[in-house]
ROTI-992478 format. One record per residue: x, y, z of N, C-alpha, C in turn; residue in three letters. Coordinates in steps of 0.2 Angstrom, whole numbers, plus 5000, padded with zeros to 4 digits. Layout:
XYZXYZXYZALA;...
//
This chain:
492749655011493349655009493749715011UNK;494249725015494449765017495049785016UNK;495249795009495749815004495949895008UNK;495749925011496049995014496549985019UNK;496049945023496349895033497149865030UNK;496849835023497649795023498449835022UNK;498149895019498749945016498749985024UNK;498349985028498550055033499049995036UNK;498749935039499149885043499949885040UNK;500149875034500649875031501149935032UNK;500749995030500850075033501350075039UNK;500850025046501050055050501649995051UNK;501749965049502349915052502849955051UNK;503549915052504249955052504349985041UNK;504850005042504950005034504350065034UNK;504650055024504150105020504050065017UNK;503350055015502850015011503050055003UNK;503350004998503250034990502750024987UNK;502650064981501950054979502150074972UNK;502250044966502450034960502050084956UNK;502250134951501850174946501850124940UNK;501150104940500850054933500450094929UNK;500750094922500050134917499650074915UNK;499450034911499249994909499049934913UNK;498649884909498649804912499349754911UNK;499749784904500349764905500949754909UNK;500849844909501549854915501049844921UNK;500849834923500449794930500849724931UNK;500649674923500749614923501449624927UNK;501849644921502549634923503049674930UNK;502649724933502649744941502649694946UNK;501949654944501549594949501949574954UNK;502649514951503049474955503249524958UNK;503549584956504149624962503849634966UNK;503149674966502949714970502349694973UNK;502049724980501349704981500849764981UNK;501249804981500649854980500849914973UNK;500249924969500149964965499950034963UNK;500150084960499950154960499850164953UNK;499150194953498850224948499050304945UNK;499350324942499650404944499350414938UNK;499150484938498850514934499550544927UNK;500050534928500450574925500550524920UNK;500650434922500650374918500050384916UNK;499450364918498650374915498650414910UNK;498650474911498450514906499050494899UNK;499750484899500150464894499950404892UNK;499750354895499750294893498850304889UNK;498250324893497550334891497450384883UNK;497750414885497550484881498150514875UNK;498750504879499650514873499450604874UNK;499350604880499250664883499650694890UNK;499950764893500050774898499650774902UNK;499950764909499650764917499350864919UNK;498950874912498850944915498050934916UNK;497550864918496850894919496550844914UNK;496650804910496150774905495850734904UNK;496250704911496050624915495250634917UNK;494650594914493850584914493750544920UNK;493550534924493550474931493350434930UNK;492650414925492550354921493150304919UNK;493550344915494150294914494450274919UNK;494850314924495050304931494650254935UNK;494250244934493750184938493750124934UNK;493850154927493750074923494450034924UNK;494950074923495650044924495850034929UNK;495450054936495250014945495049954942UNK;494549964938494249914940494349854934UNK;494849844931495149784926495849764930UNK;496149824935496749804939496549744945UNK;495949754949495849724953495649664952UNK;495249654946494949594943495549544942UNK;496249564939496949544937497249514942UNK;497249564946497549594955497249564961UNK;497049524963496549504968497149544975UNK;497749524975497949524981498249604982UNK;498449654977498949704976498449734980UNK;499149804983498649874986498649904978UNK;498049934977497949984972497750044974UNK;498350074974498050164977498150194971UNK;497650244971497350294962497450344964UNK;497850404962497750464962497150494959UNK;496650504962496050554957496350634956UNK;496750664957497050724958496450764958UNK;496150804957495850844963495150854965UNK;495050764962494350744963493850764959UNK;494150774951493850794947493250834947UNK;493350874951492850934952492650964960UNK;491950954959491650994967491850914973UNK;491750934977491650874983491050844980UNK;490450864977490150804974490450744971UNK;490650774967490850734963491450684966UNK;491850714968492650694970492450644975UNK;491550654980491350574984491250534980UNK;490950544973490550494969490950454967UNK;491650484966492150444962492550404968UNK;492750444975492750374978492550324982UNK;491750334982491350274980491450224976UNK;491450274971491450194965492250174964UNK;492850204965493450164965493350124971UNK;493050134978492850094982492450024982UNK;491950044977491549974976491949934971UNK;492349984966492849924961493449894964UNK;493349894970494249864973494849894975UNK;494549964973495350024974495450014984UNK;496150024986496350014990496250064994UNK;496350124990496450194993496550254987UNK;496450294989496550364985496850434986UNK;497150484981497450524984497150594980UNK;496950644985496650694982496950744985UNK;497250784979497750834978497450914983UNK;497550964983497351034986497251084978UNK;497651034972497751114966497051124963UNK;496951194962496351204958496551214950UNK;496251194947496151214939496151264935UNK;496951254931497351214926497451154931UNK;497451104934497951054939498551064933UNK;499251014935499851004935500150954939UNK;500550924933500850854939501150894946UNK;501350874948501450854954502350904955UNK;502650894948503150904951503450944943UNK;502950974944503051034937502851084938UNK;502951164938502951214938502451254936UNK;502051314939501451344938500651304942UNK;500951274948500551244951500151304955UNK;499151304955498851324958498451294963UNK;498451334969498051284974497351334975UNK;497051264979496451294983496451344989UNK;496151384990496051424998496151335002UNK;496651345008496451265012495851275015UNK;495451295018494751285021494451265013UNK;494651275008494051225003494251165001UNK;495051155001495151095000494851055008UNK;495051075013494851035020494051015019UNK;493651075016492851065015493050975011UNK;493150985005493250935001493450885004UNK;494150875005494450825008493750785014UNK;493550815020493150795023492550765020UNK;492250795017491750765013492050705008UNK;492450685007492850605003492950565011UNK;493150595015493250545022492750535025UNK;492050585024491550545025490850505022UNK;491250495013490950455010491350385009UNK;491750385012492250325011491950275018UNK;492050215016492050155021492750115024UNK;492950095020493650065020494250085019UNK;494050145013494450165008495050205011UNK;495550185011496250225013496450305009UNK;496350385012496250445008497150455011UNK;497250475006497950515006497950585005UNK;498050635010497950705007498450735005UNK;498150765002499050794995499050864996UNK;499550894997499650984995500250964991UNK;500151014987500551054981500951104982UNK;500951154990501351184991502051164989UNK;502051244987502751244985503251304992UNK;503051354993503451394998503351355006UNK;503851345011504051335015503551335020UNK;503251415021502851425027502251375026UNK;502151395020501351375016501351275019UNK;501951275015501851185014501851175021UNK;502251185028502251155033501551185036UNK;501151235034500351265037499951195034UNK;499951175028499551145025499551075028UNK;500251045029500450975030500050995037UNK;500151025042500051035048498951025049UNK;499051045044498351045046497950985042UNK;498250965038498050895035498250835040UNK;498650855044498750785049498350795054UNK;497950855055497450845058496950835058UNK;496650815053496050775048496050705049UNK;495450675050495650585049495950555042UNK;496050595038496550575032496950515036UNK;497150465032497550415036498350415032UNK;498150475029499450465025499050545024UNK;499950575022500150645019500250635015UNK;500450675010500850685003501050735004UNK;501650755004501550845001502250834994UNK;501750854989502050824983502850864981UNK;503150864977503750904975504150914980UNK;504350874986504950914991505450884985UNK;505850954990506450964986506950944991UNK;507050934996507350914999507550855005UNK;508150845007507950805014507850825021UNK;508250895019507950935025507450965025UNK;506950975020506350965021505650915024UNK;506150845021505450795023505450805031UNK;506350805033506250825042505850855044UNK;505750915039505250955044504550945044UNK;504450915037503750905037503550835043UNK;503950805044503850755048503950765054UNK;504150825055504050845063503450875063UNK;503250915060502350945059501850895059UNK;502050825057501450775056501250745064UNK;501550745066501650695072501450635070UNK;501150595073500950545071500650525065UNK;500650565062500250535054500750515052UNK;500550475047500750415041500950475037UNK;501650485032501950525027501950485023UNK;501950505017501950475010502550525004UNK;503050485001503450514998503350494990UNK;503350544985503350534980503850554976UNK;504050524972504850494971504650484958UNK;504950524953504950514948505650514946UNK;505650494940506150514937506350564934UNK;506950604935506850684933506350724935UNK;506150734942505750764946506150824951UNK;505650834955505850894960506450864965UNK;506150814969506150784972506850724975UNK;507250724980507850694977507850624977UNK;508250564977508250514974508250474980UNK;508050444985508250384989507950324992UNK;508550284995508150224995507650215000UNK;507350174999507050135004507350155013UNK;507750105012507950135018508250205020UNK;508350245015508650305018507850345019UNK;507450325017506550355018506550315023UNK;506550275026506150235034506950285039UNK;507350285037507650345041507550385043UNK;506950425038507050495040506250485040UNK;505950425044505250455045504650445040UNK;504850405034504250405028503950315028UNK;503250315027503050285028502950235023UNK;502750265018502650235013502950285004UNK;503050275000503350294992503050274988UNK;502650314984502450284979502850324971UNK;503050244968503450284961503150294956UNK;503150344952502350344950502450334943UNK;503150304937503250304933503850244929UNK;504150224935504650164932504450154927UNK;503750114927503750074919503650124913UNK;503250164915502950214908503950214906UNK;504350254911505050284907505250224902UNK;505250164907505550114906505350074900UNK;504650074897504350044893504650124887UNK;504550164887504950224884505450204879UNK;505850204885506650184884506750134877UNK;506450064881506449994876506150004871UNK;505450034868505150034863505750084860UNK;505850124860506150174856506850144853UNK;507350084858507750054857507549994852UNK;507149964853506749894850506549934841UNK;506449994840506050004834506750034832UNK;507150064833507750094830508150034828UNK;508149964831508449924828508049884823UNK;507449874823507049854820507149884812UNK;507249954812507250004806508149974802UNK;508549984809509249964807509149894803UNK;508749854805508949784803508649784799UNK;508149834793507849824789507349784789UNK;506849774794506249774797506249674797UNK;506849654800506949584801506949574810UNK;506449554810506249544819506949494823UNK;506949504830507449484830507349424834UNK;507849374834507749294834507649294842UNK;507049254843506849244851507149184853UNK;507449144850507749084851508249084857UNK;508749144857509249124863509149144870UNK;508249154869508049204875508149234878UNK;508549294873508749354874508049404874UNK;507649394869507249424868506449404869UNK;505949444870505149434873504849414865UNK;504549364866504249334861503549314862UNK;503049284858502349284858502449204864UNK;502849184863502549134869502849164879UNK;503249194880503549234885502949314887UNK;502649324881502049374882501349344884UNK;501249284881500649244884500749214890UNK;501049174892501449144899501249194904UNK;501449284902501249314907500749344908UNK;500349324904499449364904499149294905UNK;499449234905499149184908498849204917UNK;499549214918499549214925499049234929UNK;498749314924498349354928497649304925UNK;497449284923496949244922496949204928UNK;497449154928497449124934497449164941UNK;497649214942497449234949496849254950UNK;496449284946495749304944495249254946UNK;495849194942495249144944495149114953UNK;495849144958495849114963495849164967UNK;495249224968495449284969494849244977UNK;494649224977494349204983494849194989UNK;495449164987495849134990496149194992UNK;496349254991496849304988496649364991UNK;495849374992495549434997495749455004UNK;495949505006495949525014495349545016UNK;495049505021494549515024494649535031UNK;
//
């Protein structure tokens, strides 16, 4: 099953490949139809697992177990995981992906910061010396079989970012990340240092980073985008709106009749589906 092969082949076609930030099996479900491939972010993980921030608290066990209930659902989705910085030594960070590789993860991205980590696109980021992330890194691309590595720097200064990006394209890593650009005359440049390597753009709401589309990222040279929060915000958003009028209306639920509103039959309907694909996951495999 070669869940890696399928996403690089995608990579390299025309376009940028999108790839959906899901926290849960829920927001997966309701992802599913739009999208074809899925991102596991540590920033949704951690909120969604824990009701915690993206500083470090993510366990891998759990990271592995919500790979591995996504692809059970998922037969066909890319599922790329941020393990962020491989949860410890290069031991550990191949152990983990192995086992995202044996549950069906697509691919992985493993970050350069040393601990405290920090999301991606928050302030007081620490990194590693690069000769120990490249130690690291190297050692995850020579435990992996299929698995598609995404190398991430955190640099934030200029010189720095385009040193690190420059020497992470020269690693069989198969995509870049370099998290937080702030700009678009920055990805220019990062994309002239890559040469041929695959870029990867990470894109939040209320991030560093600036806002574009699809097409203005296959513009300027990017490969692939992963969003690493839509639903978290957006599931946010709703519940906070749903429970404020809930309160208004003096706790009188509201009528699902003119299917305006999500009711217990419109919630089953959609956790059917993933059963049903579960069930025809043979059908659904890239081999």
């Amino acid at each position: 099953m070669r869940y890696g092969q399928a996403l690089r082949d995608e990579i390299a076609a025309q376009g940028t490949t999108p790839l959906i930030g899901v926290h849960d099996m829920y927001s997966a479900s309701l992802a599913a139809p739009h999208y074809n491939g899925f991102f596991v972010s540590g920033f949704g993980f951690a909120a969604s697992h824990y009701g915690l921030p993206d500083i470090g608290f993510i366990a891998w066990p759990d990271m592995v177990a919500f790979a591995e209930r996504l692809r059970g659902a998922f037969p066909r989705h890319h599922l790329l995981v941020d393990i962020d910085d491989g949860y410890g030594d290069p031991e550990v960070a191949c152990h983990v992906a192995r086992r995202l590789e044996r549950a069906g993860a697509t691919g992985v991205i493993l970050e350069d910061q040393k601990r405290p980590r920090r999301c991606g696109h928050a302030d007081g980021k620490l990194l590693l010396p690069l000769e120990e992330y490249l130690e690291k890194l190297e050692a995850v691309l020579a435990a992996r079989t299929d698995l598609l590595v995404v190398a991430r720097t955190d640099a934030t200064q200029e010189d720095d970012i385009l040193r690190r990006a420059a020497a992470l394209a020269a690693t069989d890593a198969d995509v870049v990340l370099v998290d937080g650009v702030r700009s678009v005359e920055a990805i220019r440049r990062i994309r002239t240092v890559l040469g041929d390597k695959p870029l990867l753009f990470n894109q939040i709401a209320g991030g560093k980073s600036p806002r574009l589309s699809l097409t203005e990222l296959t513009a300027l040279g990017v490969d692939a985008a992963i969003y690493s929060t839509p639903c978290l915000f957006a599931a946010h958003r709703a519940m906070q709106t749903a429970l404020a009028e809930l309160k208004f209306a003096d706790g009188r639920l509201p009528d699902t009749g003119d299917g305006g509103e999500i009711g217990v039959k419109e919630a089953t309907e959609l956790l059917a589906r993933n059963l049903g694909r579960s069930h025809r996951a043979h059908e659904a495999v890239p081999v």
